[in-house]
N, C-alpha and C positions, 0 to 999 in steps of 0.2 A: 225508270226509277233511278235515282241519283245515286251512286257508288259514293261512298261515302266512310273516311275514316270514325270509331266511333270508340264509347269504354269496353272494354276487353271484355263486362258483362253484358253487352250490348242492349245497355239500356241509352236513353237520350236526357242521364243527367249529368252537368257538368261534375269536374271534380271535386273532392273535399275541399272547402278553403272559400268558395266564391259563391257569390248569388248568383241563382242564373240568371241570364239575360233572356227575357220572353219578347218574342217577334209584336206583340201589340204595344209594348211597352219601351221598346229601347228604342235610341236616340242616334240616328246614323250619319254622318256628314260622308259626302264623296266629293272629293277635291281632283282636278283634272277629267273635266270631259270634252277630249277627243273624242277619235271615232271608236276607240274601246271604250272609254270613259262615259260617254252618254249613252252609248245602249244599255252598257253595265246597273248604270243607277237610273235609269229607265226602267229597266226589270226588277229592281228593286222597289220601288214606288209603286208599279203594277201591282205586285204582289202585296200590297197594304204595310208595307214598313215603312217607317218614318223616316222619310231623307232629304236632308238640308246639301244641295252643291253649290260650288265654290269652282271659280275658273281663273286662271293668272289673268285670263284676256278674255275680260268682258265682251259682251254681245256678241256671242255667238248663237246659232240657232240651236245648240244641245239647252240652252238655259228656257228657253220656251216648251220646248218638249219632256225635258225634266216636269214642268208646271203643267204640262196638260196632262204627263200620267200621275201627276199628283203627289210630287214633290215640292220641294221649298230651294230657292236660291238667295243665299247672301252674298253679295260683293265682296265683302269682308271676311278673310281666312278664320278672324280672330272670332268672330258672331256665330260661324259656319260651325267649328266646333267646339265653340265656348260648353253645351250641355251635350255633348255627344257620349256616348257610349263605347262605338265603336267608329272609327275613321280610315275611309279605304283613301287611298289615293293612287291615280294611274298618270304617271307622269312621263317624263323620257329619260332620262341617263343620272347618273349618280350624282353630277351638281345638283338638279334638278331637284331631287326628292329630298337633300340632304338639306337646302338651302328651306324647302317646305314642309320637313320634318323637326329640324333642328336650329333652322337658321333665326335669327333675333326675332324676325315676329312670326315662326313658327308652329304647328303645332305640341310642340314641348315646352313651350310657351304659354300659348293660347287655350291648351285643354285640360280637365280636371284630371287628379291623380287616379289612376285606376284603369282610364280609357285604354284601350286595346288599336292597335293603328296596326293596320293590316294593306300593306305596298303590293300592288299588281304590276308596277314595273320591271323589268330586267335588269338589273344593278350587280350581278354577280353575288357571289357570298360574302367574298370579305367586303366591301358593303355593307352588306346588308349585317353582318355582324356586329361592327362599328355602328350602325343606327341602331340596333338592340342594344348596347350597354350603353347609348347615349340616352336611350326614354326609360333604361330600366334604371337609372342619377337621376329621373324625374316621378318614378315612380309610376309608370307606365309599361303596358307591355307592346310588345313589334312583333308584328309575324310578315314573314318573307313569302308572299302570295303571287309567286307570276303565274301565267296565263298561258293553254296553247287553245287554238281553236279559230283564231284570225276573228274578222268583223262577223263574218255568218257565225260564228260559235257566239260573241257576243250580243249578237240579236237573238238570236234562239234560245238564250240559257242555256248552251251545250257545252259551254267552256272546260276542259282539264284544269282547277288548279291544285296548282303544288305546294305546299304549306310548310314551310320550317318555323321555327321557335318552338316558344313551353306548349306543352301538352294543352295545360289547361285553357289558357284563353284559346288557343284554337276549338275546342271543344265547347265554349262560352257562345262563337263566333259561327259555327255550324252551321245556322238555322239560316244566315243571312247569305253564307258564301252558295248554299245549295240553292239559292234562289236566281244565281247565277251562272250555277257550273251544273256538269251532268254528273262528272267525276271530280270531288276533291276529295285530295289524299293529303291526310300528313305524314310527313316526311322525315320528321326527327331536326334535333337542334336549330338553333337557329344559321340560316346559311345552306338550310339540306333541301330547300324549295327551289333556290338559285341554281347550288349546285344541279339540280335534276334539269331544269328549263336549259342549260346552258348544253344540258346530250341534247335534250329536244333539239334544239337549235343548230347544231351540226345535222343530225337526221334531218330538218328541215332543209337546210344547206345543200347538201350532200345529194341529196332526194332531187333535188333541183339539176343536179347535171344529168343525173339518168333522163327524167324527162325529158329534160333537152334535144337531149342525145340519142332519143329514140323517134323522135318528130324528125331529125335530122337524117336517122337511118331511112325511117319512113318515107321523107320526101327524094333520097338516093335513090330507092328501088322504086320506085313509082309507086307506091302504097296512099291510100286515102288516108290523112293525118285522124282522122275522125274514127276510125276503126280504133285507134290508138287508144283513144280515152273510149268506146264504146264496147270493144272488146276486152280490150286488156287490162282495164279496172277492175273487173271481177276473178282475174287470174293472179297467180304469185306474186307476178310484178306490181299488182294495184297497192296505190298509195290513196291517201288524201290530197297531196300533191296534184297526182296525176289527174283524179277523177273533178277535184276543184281549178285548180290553176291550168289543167289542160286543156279544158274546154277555154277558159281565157283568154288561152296560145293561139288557140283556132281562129276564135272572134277577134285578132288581133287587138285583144284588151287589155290594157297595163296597167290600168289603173292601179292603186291599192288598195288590196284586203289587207297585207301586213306593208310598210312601206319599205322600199331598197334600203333607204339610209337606216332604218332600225335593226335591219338585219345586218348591216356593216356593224354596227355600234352593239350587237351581239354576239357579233365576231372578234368583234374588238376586245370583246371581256373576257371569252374563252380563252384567249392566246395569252390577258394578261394576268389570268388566274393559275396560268401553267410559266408564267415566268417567261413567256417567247419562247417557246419550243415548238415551233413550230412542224420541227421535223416528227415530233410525237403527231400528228395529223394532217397527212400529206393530203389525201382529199377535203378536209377541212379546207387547208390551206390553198389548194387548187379551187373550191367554191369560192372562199372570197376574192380571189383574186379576178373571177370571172364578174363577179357583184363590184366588185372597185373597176374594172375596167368598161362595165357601163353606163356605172356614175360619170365617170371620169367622160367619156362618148356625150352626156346629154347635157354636164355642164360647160362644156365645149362648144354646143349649139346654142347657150345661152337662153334655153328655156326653149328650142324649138319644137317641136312635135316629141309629142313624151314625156316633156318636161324632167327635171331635175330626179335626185334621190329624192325626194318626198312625195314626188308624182307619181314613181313608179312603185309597184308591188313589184314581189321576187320573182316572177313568171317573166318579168322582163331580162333575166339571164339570158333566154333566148335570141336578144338584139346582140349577143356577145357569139351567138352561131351562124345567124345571117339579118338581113337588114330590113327585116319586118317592122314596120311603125304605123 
């Protein structure tokens, strides 16, 4: 059952002030489908809601599978959510969303007054604050919606999301995020969905050297690395981490469920949301420096075995402890 923030008298209707939006009737556009981005509104369309996607780079294979679970794709941002309701977008870094939220042919632009645009990106808060008072001059509302759960959470609908903005369109928006997530919480202001993704994102970090470093201990003492994730997942030390990206380690598979470079570029927000104080998060700071010194190792090889920050998921830290490939 979905955990789920709800009215204080725990019924399922929205605020004073607004029509609700009922799941047979509202009008959804999802813009950016990657590999979060097309499972996301994949699951959406499963479930019988109406969704129109929208991709910067046509022809990819999410725009065919969008259409087989029985959705809609328009090539055009401006078509996508000319009648939309509500508008998710999962993009990558703060030009990115800003340039497809707010930029000349935009959704602040392109959409009617009233829609609710709801970001599954990682942009930080002040971002994401700045895009809230830019669609709320349009007469529009923004919720800061990022995501934990990697690609299995978005295939499965099992996703965490974290929800900053107004009360109310989040509670307007309910119906569609659940169809996605196992746990959505809102979080307060706008900015308070960021802020929370951005502790996720050290715990994910972070989480990443232990593992590391216990595969490392592991293969010191002569221990079967596989005990590792087989026993020790369900002890104190068990993470998601571990019990997901460890078995990975074994299989020597680097692929990504979250990729390296996203995880630098959430690094990158943490340290720039604190001003570069770095010394406030020494293990912070020790993580990414382990994640840039792997990038830095695959773009060196020029794409060899492993490939780049985009090839790699964060289990690839472990090419920064020995030279598994």
């Amino acid at each position: 059952m979905t955990k789920a923030s709800r009215p204080s008298d725990g019924s399922d209707k929205p605020l004073a002030g607004q029509e609700p939006l009922q799941a047979g009737k509202s009008k959804i556009a999802y813009l950016g489908l990657g590999l979060m981005g097309e499972a996301m509104a994949v699951n959406l369309a499963r479930a019988g809601l109406s969704v129109t996607g929208w991709n910067r780079t046509a022809g990819k294979p999410a725009e065919a599978a969008l259409l087989q679970a029985g959705g809609k794709f328009e090539k055009s941002l401006s078509d996508a959510v000319a009648d939309a309701d509500i508008i998710f977008t999962c993009l990558g870094d703060i030009g990115d969303v800003e340039e497809v939220v707010l930029g000349r042919a935009g959704v602040s632009h392109a959409a009617k007054e009233g829609a609710i645009v709801a970001d599954f990106s990682t942009i930080g808060p002040e971002a994401a604050k700045n895009i809230y008072e830019g669609l709320k001059a349009k007469q529009m509302h923004f919720l800061d919606a990022p995501v934990t759960g990697g690609d299995v959470g978005a295939r499965n609908a099992t996703l965490t999301i974290m929800v900053g903005g107004d009360e109310e369109p989040f509670q307007r928006t309910l119906f569609a995020f659940e169809k996605m997530g196992k746990t959505v919480k809102y979080c307060g202001p706008s900015g308070s969905g960021q802020a929370l993704k951005l502790c996720n994102q050290i715990l994910c970090a972070v989480n990443m050297i232990s593992v590391c470093e216990a595969f490392q201990l592991a293969k010191s003492l002569g221990v079967d690395e596989n005990l590792i994730v087989d026993v020790l997942s369900a002890g104190a030390g068990g993470s998601w981490a571990l019990t997901n990206l460890g078995a990975r380690i074994i299989k020597s598979d680097l692929k990504p469920g979250f990729a390296l470079k996203h995880m630098l570029k959430d690094l990158r927000l943490v340290f720039e949301n604190i001003d570069g104080q770095s010394d406030l998060l020494p293990g912070t700071k020790m993580a990414q420096d382990l994640f840039k010194q792997v990038e830095q190792s695959a773009q060196s090889r020029g794409g060899a075995s492993g490939g780049a920050g985009d090839a790699l998921g964060t289990q690839a830290m472990i090419l920064a402890y020995d030279s598994r490939e």
